[in-house]
N, CA, C and O atoms as a Tripos MOL2 file, in Angstrom:
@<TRIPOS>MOLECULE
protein
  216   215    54     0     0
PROTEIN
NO_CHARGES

@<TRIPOS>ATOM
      1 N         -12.3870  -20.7740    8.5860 N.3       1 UNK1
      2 CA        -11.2690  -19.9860    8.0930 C.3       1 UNK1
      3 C         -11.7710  -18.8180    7.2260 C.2       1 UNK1
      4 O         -11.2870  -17.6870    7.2100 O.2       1 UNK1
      5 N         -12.8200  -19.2680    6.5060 N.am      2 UNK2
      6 CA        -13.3150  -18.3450    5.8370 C.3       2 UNK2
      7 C         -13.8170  -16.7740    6.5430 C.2       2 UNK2
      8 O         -13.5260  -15.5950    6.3410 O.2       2 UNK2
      9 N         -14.3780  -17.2380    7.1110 N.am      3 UNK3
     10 CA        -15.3400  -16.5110    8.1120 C.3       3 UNK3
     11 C         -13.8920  -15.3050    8.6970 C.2       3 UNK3
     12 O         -13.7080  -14.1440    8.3330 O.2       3 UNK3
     13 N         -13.2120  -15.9970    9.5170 N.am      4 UNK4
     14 CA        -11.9530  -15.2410    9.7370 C.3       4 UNK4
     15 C         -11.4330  -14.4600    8.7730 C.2       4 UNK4
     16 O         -10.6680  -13.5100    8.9350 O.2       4 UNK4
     17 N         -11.7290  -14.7500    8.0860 N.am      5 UNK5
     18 CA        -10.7360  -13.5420    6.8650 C.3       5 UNK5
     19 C         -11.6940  -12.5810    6.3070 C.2       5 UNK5
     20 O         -11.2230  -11.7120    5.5740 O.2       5 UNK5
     21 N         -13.2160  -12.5870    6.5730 N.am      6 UNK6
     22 CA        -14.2970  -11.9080    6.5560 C.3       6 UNK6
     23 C         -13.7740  -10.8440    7.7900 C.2       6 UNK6
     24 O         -13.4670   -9.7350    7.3540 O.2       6 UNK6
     25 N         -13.7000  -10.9360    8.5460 N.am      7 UNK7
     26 CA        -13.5370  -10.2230    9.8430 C.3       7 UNK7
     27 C         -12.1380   -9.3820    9.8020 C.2       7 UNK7
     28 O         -11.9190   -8.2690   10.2790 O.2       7 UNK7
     29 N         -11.3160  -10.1930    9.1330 N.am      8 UNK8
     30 CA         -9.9180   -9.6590    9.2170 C.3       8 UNK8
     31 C         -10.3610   -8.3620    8.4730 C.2       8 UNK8
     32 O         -10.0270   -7.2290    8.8200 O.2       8 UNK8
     33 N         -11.2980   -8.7220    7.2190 N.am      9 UNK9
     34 CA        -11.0200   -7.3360    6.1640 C.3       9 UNK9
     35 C         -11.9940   -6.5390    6.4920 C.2       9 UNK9
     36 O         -11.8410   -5.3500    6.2150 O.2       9 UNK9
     37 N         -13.3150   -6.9900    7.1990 N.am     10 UNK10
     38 CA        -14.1610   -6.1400    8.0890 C.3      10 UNK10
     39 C         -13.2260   -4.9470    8.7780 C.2      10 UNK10
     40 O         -13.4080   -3.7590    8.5150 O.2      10 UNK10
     41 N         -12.2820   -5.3850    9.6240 N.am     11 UNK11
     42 CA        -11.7740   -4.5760   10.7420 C.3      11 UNK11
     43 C         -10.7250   -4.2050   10.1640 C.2      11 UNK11
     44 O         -10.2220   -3.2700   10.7870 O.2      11 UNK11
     45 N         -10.0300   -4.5480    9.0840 N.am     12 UNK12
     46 CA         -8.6080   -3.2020    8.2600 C.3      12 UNK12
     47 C          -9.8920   -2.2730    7.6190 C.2      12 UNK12
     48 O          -9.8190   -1.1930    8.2050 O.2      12 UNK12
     49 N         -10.5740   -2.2550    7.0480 N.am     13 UNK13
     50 CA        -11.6990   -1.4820    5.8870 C.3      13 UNK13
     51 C         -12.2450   -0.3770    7.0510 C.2      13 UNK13
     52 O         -12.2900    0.8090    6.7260 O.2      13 UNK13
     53 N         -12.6720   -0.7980    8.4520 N.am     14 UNK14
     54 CA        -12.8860    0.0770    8.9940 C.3      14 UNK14
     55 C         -11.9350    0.6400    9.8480 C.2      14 UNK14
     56 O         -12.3740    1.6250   10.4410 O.2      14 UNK14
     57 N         -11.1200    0.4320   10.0310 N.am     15 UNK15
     58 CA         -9.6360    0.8530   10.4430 C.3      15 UNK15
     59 C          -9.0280    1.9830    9.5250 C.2      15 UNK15
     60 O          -8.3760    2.8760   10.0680 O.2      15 UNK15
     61 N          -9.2140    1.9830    8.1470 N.am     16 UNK16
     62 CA         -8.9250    2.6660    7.6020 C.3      16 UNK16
     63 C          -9.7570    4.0320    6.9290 C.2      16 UNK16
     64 O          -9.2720    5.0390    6.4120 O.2      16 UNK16
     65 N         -11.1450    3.6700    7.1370 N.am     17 UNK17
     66 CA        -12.0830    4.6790    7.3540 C.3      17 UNK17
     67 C         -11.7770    5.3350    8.3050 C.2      17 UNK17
     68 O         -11.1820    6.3980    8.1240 O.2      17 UNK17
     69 N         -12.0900    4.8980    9.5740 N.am     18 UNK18
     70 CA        -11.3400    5.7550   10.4460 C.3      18 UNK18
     71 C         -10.4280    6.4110   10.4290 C.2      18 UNK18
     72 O         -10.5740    7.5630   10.8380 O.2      18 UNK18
     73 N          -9.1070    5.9790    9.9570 N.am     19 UNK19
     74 CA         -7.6960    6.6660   10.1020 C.3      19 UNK19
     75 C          -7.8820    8.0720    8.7630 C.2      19 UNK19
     76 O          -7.2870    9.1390    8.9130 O.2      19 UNK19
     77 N          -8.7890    7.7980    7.5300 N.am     20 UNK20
     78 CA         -9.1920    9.1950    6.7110 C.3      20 UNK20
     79 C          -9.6330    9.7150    7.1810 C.2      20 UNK20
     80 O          -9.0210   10.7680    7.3530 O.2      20 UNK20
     81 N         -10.9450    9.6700    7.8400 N.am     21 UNK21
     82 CA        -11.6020   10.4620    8.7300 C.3      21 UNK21
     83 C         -11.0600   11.1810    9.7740 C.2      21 UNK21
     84 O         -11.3320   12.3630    9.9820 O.2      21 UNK21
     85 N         -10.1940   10.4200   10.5380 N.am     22 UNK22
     86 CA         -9.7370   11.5750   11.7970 C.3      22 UNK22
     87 C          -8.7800   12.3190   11.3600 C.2      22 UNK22
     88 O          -8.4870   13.3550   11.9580 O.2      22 UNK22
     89 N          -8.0910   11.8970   10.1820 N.am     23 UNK23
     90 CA         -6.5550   12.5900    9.9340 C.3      23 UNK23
     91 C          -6.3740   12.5610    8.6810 C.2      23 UNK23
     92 O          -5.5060   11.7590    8.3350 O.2      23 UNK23
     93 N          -7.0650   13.3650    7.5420 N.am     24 UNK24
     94 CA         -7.1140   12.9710    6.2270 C.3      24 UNK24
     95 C          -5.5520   13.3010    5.6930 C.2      24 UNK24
     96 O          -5.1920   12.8130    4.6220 O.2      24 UNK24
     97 N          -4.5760   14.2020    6.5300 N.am     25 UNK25
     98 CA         -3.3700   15.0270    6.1580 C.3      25 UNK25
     99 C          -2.4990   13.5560    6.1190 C.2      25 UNK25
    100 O          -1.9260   13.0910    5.1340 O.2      25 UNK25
    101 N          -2.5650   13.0360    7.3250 N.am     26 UNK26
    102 CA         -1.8200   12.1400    7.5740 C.3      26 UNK26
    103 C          -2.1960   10.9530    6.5770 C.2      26 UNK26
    104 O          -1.2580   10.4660    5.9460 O.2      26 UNK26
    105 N          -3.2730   10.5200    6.4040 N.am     27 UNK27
    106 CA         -3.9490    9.2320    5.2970 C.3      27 UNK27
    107 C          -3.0230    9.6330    3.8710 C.2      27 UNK27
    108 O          -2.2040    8.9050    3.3100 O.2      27 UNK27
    109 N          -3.3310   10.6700    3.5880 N.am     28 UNK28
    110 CA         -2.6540   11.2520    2.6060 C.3      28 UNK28
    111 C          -0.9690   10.7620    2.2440 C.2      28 UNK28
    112 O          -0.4250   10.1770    1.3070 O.2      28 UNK28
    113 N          -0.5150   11.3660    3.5630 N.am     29 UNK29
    114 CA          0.8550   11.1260    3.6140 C.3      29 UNK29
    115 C           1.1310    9.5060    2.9570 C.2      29 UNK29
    116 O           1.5170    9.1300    1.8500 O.2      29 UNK29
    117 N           0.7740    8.8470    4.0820 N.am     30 UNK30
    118 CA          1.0440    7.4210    4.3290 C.3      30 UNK30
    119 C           0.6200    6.9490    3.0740 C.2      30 UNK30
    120 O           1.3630    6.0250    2.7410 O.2      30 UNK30
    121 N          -0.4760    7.2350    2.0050 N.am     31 UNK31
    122 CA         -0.4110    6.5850    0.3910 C.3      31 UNK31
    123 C           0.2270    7.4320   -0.2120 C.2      31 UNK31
    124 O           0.1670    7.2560   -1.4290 O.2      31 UNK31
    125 N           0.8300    8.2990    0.0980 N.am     32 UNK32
    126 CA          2.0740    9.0800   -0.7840 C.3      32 UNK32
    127 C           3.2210    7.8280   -0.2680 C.2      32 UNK32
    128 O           3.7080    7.1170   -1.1470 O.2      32 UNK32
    129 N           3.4480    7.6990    0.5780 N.am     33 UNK33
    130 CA          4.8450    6.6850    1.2580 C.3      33 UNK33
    131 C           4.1310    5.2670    0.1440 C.2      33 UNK33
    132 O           4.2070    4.2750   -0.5810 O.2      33 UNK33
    133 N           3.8880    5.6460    0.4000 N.am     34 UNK34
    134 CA          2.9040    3.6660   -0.4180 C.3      34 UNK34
    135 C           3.0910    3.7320   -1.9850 C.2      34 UNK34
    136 O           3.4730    2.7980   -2.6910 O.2      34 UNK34
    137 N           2.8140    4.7770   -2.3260 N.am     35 UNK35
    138 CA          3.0790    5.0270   -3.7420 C.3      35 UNK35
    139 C           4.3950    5.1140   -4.0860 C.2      35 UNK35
    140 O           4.7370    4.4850   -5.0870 O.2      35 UNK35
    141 N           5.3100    5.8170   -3.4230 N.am     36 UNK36
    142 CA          6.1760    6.1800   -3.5370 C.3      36 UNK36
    143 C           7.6310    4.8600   -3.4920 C.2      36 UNK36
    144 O           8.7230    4.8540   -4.0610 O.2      36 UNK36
    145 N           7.1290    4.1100   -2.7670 N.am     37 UNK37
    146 CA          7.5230    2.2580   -2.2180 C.3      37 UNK37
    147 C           7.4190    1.6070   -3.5100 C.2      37 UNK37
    148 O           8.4540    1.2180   -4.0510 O.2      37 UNK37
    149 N           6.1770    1.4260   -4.1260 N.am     38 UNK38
    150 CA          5.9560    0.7180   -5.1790 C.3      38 UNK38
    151 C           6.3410    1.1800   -6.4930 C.2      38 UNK38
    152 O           6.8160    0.2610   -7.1620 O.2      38 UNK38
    153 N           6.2870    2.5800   -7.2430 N.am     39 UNK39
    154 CA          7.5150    3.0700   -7.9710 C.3      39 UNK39
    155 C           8.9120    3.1210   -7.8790 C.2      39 UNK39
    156 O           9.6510    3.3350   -8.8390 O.2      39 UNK39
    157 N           9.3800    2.8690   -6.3910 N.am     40 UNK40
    158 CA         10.9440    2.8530   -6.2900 C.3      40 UNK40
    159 C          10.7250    1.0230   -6.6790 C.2      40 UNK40
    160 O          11.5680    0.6920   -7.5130 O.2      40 UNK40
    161 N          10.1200    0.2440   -6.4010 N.am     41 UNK41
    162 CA         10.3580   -0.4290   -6.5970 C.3      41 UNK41
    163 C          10.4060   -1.4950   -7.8910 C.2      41 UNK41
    164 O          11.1910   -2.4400   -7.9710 O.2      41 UNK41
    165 N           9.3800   -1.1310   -8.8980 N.am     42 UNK42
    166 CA          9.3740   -1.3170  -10.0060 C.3      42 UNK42
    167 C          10.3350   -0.4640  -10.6940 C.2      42 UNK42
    168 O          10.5530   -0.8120  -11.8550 O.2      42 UNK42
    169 N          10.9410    0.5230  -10.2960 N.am     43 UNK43
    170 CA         12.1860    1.2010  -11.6350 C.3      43 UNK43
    171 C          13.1850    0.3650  -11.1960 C.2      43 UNK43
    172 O          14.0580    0.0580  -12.0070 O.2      43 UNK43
    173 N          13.2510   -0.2320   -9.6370 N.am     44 UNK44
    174 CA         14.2740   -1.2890   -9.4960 C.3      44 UNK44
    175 C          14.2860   -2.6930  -10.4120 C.2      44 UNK44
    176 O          15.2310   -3.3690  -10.8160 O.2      44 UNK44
    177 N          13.2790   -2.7990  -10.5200 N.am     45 UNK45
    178 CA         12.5360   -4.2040  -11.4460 C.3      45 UNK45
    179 C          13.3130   -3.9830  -13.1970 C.2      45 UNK45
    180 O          14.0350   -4.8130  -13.7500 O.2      45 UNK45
    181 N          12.9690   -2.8900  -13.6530 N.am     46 UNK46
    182 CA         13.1280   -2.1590  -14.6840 C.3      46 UNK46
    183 C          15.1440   -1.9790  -14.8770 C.2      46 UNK46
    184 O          15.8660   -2.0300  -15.8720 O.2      46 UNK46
    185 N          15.3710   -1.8190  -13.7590 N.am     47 UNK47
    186 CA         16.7390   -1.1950  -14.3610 C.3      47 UNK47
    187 C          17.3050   -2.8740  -14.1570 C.2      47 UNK47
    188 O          17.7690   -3.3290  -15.2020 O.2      47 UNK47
    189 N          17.3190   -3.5800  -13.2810 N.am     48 UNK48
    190 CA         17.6550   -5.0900  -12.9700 C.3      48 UNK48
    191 C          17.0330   -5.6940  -14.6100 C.2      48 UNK48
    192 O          17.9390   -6.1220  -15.3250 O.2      48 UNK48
    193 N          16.1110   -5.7330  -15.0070 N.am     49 UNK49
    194 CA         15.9720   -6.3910  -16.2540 C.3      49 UNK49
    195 C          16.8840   -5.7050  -17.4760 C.2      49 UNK49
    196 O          17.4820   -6.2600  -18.3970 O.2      49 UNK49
    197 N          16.7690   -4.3270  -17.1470 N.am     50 UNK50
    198 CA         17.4800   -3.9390  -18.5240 C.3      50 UNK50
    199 C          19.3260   -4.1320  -18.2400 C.2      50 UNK50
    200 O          20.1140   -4.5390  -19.0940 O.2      50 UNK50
    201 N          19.5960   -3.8160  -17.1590 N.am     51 UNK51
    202 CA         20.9990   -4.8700  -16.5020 C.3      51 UNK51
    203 C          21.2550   -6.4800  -17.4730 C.2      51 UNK51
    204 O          22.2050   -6.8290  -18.1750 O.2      51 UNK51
    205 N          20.2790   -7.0110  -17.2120 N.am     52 UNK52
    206 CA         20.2850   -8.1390  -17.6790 C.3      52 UNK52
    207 C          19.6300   -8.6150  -18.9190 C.2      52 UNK52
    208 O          19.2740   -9.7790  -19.1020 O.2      52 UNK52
    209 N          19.4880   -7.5890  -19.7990 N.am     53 UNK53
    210 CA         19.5560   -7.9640  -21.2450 C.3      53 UNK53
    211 C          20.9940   -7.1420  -21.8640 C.2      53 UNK53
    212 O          21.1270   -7.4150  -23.0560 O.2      53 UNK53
    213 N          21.8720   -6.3970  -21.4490 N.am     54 UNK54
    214 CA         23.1410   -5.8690  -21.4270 C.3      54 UNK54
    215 C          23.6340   -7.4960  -21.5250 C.2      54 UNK54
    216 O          24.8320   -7.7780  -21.5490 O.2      54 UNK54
@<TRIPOS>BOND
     1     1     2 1
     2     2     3 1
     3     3     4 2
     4     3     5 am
     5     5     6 1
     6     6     7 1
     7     7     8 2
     8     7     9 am
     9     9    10 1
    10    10    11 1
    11    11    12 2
    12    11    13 am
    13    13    14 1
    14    14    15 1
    15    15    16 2
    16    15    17 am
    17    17    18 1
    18    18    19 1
    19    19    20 2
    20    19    21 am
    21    21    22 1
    22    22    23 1
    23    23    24 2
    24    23    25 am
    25    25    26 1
    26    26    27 1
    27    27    28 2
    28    27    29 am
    29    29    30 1
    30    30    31 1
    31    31    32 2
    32    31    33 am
    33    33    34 1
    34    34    35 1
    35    35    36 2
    36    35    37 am
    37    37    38 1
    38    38    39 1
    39    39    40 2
    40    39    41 am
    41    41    42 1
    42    42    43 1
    43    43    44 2
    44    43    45 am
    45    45    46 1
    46    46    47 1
    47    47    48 2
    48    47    49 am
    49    49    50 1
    50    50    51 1
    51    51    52 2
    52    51    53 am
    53    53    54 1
    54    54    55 1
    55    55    56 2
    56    55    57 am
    57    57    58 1
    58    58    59 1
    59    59    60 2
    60    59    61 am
    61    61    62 1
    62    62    63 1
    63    63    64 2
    64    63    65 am
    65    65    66 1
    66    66    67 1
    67    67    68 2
    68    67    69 am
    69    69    70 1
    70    70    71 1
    71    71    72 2
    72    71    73 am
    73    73    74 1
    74    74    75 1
    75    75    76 2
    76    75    77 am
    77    77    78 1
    78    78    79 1
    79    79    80 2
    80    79    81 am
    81    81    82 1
    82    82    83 1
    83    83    84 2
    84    83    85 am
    85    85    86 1
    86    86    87 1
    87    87    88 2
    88    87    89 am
    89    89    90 1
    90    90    91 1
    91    91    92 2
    92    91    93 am
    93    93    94 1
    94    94    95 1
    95    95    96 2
    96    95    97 am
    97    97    98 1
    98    98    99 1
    99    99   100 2
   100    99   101 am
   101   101   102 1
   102   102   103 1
   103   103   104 2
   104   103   105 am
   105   105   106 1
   106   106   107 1
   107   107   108 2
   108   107   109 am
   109   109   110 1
   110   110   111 1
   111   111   112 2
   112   111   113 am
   113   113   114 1
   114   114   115 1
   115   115   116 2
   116   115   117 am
   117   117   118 1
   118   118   119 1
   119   119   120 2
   120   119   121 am
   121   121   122 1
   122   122   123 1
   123   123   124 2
   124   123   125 am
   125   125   126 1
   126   126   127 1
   127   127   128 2
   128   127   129 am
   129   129   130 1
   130   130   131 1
   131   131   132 2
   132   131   133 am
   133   133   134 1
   134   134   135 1
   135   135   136 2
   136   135   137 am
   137   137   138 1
   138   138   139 1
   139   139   140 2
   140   139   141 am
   141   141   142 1
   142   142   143 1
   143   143   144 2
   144   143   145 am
   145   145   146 1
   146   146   147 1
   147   147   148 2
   148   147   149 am
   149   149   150 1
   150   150   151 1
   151   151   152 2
   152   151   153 am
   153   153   154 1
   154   154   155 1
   155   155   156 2
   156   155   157 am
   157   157   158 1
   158   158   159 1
   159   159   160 2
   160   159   161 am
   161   161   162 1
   162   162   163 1
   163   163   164 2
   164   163   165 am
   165   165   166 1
   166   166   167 1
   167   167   168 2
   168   167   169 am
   169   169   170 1
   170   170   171 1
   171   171   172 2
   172   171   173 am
   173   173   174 1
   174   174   175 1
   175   175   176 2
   176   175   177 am
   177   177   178 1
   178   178   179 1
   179   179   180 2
   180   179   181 am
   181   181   182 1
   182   182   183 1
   183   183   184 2
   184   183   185 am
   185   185   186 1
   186   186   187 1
   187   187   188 2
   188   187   189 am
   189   189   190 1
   190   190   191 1
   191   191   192 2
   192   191   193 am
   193   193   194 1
   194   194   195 1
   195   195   196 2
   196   195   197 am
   197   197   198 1
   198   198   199 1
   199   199   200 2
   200   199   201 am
   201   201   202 1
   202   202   203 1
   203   203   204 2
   204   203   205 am
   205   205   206 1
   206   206   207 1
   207   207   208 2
   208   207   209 am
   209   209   210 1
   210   210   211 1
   211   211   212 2
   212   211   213 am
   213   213   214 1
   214   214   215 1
   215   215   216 2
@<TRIPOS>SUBSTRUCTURE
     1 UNK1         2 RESIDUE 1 A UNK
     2 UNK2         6 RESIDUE 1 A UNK
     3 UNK3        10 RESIDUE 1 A UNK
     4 UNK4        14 RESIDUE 1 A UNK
     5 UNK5        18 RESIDUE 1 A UNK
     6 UNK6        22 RESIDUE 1 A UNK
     7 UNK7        26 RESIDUE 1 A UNK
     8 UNK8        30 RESIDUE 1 A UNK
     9 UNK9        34 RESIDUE 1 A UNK
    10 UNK10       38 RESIDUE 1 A UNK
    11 UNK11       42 RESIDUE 1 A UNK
    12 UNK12       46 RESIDUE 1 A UNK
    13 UNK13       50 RESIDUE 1 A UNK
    14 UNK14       54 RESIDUE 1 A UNK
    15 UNK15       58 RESIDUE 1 A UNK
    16 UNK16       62 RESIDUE 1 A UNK
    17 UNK17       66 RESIDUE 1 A UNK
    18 UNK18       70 RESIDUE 1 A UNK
    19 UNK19       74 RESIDUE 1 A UNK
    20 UNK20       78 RESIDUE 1 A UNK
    21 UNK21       82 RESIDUE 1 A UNK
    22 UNK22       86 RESIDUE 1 A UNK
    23 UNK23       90 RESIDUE 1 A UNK
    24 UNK24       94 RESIDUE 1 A UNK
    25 UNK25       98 RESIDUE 1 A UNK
    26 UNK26      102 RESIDUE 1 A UNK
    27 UNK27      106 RESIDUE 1 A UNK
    28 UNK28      110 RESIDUE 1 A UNK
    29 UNK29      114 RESIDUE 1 A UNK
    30 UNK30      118 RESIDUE 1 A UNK
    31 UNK31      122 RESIDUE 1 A UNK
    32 UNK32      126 RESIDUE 1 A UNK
    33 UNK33      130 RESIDUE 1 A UNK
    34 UNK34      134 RESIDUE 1 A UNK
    35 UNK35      138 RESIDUE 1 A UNK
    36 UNK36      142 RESIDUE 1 A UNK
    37 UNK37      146 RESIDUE 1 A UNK
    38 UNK38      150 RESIDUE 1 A UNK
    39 UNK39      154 RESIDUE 1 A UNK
    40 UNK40      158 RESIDUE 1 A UNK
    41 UNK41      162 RESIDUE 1 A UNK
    42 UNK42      166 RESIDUE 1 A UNK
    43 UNK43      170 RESIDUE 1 A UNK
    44 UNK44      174 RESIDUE 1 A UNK
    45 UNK45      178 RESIDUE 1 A UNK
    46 UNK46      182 RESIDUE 1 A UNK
    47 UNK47      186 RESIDUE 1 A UNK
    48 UNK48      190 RESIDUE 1 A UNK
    49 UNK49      194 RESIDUE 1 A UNK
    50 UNK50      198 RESIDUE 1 A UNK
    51 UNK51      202 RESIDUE 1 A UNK
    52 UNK52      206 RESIDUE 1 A UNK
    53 UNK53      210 RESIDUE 1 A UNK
    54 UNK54      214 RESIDUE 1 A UNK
């Protein structure tokens, strides 16, 4: 099992070398979308807690 999950992250790590390399515009994009996911989602976190100390 181990071994498998060696390989799994072998082949995303170079998957994603690749995908900067051929298309750095686009790599770009897609951790702008990624960033952009995880701040919408923590001010959701943020306004739900402060909701609930109201």
């Amino acid at each position: 099992m181990a071994q498998a999950k060696k390989i799994a992250l072998y082949v995303v790590v170079v998957f994603v070398l690749y995908t900067i390399i051929t298309s750095p515009a686009r790599a770009a994009d897609l951790v702008q979308v990624g960033f952009e996911g995880v701040s919408s989602a923590a001010q959701g976190v943020g306004d739900f807690m402060s909701e609930l100390v109201k």
